[in-house]
N, C-alpha and C positions, 0 to 999 in steps of 0.2 A: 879446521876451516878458519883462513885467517879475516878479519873484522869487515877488510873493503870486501871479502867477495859474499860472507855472509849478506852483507848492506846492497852488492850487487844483483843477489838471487832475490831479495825482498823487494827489490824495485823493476825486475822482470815479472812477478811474478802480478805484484798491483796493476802493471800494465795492462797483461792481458787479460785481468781480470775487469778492468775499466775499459778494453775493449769489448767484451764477451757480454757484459751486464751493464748498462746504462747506468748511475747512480742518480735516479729522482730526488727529491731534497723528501719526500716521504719514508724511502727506505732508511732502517738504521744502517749504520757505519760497520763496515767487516770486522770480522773480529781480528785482535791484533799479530803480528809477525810474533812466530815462537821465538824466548832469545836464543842465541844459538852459545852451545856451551863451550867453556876457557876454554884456551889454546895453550899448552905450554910451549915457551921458545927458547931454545938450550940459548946459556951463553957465549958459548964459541960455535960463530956459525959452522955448517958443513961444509962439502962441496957442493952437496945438494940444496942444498939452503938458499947458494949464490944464481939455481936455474931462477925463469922467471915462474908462478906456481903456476898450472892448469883451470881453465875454468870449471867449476863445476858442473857436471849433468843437468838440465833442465827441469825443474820439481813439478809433477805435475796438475793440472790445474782443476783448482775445486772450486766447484760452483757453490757461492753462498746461497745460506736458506732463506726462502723469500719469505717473508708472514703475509698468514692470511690476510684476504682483503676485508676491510670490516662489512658487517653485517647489513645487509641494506633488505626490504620487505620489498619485491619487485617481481611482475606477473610474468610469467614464461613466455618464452618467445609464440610458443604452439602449445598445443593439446596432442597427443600422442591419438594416432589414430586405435589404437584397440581400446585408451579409455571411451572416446568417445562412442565408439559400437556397440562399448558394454550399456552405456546408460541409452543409446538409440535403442538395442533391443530390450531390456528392460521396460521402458517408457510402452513400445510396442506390445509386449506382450500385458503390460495395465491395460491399455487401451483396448484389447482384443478380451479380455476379463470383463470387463466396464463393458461391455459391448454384447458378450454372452449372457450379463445377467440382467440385462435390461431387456435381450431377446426372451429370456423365459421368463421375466417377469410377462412381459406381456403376452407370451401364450399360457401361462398360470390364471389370466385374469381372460380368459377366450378374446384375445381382440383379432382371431382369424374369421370368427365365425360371423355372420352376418347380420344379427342382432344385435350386435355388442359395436361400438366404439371406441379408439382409444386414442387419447392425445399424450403429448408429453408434458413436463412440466411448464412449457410454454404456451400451452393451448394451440400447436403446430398438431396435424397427421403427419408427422415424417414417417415412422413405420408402421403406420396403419393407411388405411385408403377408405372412405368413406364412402358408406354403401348408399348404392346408387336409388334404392327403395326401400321400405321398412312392410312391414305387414301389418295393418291396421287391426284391431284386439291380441296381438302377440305385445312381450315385453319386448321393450329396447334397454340399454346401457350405454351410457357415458360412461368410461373409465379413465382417469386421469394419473398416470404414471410417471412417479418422481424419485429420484433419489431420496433415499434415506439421509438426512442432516442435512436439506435441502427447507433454509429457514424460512422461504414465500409461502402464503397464505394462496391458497387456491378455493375455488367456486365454482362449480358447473349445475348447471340447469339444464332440462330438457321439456319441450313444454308444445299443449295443443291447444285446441278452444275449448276443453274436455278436463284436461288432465296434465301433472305437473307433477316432475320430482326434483329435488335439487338436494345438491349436497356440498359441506367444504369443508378443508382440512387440510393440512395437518397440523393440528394447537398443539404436539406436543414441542419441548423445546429441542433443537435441533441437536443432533449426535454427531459431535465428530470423529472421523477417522482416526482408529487407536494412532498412526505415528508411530509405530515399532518399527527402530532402524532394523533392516535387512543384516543380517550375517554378510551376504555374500555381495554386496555394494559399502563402498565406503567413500565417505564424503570427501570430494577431490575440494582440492582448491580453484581459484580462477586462474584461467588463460586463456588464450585470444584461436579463434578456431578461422579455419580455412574455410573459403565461401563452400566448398564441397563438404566440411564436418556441419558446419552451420546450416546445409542444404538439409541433411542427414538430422541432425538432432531439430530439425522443424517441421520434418514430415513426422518423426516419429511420434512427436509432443504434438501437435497439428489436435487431435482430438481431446486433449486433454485441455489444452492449452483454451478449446472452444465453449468448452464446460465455464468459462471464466468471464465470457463474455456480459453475460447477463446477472444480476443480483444473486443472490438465495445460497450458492455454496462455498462463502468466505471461509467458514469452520475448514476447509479442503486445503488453505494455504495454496491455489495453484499460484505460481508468479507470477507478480504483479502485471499487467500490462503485456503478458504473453498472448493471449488472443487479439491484439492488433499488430499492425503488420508495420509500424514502426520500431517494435521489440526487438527484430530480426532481421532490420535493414543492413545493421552494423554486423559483418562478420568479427571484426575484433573486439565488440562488447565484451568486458571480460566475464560481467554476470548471469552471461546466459548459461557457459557449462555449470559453472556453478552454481544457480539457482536449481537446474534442473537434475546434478546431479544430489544435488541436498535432496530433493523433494521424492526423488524415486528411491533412496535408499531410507525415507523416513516412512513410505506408502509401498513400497516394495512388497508387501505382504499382507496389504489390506485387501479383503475380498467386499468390493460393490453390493450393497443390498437396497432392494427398493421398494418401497410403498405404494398406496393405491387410495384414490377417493371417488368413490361411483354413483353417479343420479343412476335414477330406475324409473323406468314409467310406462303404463300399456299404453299403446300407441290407438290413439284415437282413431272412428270412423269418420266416412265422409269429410276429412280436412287434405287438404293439397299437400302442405309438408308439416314434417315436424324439427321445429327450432333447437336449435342446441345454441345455449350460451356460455362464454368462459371468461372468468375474469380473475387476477392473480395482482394481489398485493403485498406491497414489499417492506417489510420492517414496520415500522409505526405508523404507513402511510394510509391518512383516510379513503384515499381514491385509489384505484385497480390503476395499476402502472402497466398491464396487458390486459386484451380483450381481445375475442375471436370469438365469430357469430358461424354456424353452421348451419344447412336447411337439408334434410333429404326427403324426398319425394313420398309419402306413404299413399304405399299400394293396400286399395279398400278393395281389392277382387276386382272380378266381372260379371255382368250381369247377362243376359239374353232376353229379357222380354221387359218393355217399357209399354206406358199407356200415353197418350198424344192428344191431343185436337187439331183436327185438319180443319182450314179452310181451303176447300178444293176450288177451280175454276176449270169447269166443265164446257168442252167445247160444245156447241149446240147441244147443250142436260136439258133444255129447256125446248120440248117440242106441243105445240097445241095446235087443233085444227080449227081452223076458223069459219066461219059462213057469213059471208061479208055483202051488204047491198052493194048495186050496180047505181049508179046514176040515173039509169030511168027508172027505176025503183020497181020493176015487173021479174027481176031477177037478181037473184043470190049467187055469189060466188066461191068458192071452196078455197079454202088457204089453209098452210101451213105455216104457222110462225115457230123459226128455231133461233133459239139465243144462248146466251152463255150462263148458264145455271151456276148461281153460286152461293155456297150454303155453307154449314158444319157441319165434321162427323167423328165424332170418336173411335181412334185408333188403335190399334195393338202392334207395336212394334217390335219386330223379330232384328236381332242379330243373330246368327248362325254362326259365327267364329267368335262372340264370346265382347261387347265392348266394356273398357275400362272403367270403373268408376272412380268418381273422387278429379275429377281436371277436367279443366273449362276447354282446354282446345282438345282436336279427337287428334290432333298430329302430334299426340307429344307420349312418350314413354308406350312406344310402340311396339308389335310384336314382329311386324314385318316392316318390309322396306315400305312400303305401300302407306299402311295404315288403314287398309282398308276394313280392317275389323273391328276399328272404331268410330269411322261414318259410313257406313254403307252397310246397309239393313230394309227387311222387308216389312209392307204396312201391310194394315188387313183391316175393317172397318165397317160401318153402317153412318150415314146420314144423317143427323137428326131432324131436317125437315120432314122426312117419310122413313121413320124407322123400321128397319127393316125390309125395305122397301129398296133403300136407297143404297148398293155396296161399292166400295172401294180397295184397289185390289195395285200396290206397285209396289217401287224403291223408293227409298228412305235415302237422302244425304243428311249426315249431321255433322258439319264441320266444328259445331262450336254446342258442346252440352249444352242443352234446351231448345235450343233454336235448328229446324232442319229444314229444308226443301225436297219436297215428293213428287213423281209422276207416277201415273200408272191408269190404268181404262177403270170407268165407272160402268155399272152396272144399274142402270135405273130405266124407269116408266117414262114411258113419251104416248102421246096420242099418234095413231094411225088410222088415215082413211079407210073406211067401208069396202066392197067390193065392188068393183064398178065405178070409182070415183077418182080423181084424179085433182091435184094441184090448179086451181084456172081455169076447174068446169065450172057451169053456169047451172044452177040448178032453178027450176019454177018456182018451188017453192020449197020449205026446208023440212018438211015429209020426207023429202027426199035423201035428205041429206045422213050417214052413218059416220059414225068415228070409234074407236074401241082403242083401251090404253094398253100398251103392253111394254117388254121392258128391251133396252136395246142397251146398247153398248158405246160407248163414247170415251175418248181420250182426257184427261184432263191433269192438268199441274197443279199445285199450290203448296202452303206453309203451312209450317205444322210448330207445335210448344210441347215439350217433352216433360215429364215429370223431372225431366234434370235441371229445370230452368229455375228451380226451389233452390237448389244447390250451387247455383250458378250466382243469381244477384243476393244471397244471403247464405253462408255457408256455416253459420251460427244455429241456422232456423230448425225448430222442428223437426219439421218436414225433409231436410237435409239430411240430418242424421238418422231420422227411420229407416229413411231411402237406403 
């Protein structure tokens, strides 16, 4: 190959190589034309010598090696959808763990049953429901139910006019979770996730995330600031895979355990409710940074027989015959005077369905729709003006312990005219005159004070608690 066409083929060939590859001022320079080798050229040309030469075949074209581009630390465009499903179900199947052993912890400590109590570490009933009555001389329970390495100080009391338990805990220093990476998770780096991965890895974390909200289990590491709903606004934060794939491949195989701190107390009689108090302090803090007051209802039984004082008003109770002078004074006149008789008589009150004790109004913790088996009740009685003499015989309303309103017919003495004698006869002289007492029957209302009325304006007294 003689020297122009060698010089020819090296200037075809840089052409289309400086069409095909742009040369940036960053790329190095190709590397150089091979020389191409002597030629010898006889000294007596030929005849062949005197043709003009052929151009040579087209060599063809090698793409120079690019160098890598330098190294630069930069977050990926996405998250692959199966890493993020792995650590979505992961995170889910914690949380359903976490979730299990908080349920048996509190059926380990009976918070089904209905003596028993149980709050969470917050002084909340979220999985308990607070029973609607207690049994007055049976024990009750507070139980307060926390995570294990859970560093708040808790306090519960439960308490009567009688009787008082309290309890709090837990002093020891808080355990944290061993942190043994998972085998089968491995700590991803960050990338920027789609509102639909970002949707997904917030439900999954959603209860984990909540555990974070409040003070006590820093020792846990949940990420920072994941229980508010600013964490999660950003679908392209790059720290959120990352945070939360770090955290489940570090807790991935920790199993939830939890504690327990319980008041106990028998449940006093005669008091309306019994108090539950809670209060939970946070690190070195003098003052309870939560507090939750509870009341439930204690049921003191029922009673069926009460003792009373009536003051009846007897319609005409009051009958006497008179023998009255006339104005010419040669004659006496016969009368009756009836008037309203009103006296006291001690009672015996029947309830027949059984009324409640221990609560001032008879319409409250009721057995029917009615309530009728807690003011509506029969009386039964004697007079004390004429004991024995004098009975009283109805219904009992007691809307309010202590205090009732009765009707019902009395049974007492009235004077009745002689035989022969008549209201506005004129008699000559009062020889004449007979009267004889016997007992009649009359209608009569009144108020009555029930031995509940002890327990009603002093529920401290005595006489309360005998009752």
């Amino acid at each position: 190959m003689s020297a122009s066409s060698a010089a020819w083929a090296a200037a075809w060939v840089g052409a289309h190589i400086a069409t095909a590859w742009p040369s940036p001022s960053a790329w190095p320079a190709p590397p150089p034309a091979p020389t191409p080798p002597a030629v010898h050229v006889d000294a007596k040309p030929s005849a062949a010598a005197s043709l003009p030469p052929a151009p040579p075949p087209p060599s063809p074209v090698v793409a120079p090696v690019v160098p890598p581009a330098p190294s630069i630390l930069a977050i990926p465009d996405g998250c692959g959808n199966d890493r993020v499903d792995e650590v979505a179900r992961a995170l889910s199947v914690w949380a359903a763990r976490f979730k299990d052993a908080q349920a048996a912890a509190y059926t380990d400590r009976g918070c089904t049953r209905a003596d028993v109590f149980c709050l969470d570490r917050l002084g909340e009933a979220g999985a308990d429901a607070l029973p609607d009555r207690v049994r007055a001389g049976q024990s009750f329970s507070v139980e307060v139910i926390l995570p294990e390495g859970d560093r708040g100080k808790v306090a519960v009391s439960t308490s009567g006019s009688a009787k008082t338990g309290v309890a709090a805990g837990p002093f020891a220093d808080a355990v944290s979770p061993s942190g043994t990476p998972s085998p089968g998770l491995a700590t991803a780096g960050s990338c920027a996730l789609s509102p639909l991965q970002r949707d997904t890895l917030k439900a999954a974390a959603a209860p984990i995330a909540q555990l974070s909200a409040h003070p006590g289990l820093e020792a846990w590491a949940i990420p920072a600031g994941s229980a508010d709903d600013e964490y999660w606004m950003n679908a392209t934060n790059a720290s959120i895979f990352a945070d939360w794939s770090a955290w489940i491949a570090a807790h991935a195989s920790d199993t939830p355990h939890f504690t327990a701190v319980e008041a106990k107390v028998e449940v006093p009689f005669a008091e309306q409710s019994l108090e539950v108090d809670f209060e939970r302090v946070e690190g070195n803090s003098s003052s309870p940074t939560i507090t939750a007051h509870y009341a439930v209802w204690i049921d003191s039984g029922q009673y069926h027989l009460e003792a009373s004082v009536l003051v009846p008003f007897v319609y005409r109770g009051r009958r006497i015959a008179t023998l009255t002078p006339t104005p010419s004074g040669t004659e006496l006149q016969v009368g009756l005077n009836q008037d309203w008789h009103v006296t006291a008589a001690i009672m015996v009150d029947l309830f027949p369905f059984g009324r409640q004790k221990g609560q001032v109004s008879s319409f409250q913790h009721c057995r029917s729709g009615s309530c009728a088996e807690n003011w509506l009740g029969i009386q039964f009685g004697t007079g004390l003006s004429s004991i024995f003499q004098e009975w009283y015989l109805g219904l009992l309303f007691e809307p309010v312990s202590g205090l009732a309103l009765a009707a019902g017919g009395a049974l007492l003495k009235g004077d009745f005219l002689g035989q022969g004698l008549a209201e506005g006869m004129l008699l000559p002289s009062a020889a004449e005159f007979s009267a004889k007492s016997d007992y009649m029957i009359r209608p009569y209302f009144g108020v009555a004070v029930t031995s509940d009325i002890f327990q009603t304006l002093d529920r401290s007294s005595v006489f309360a608690r005998i009752w």
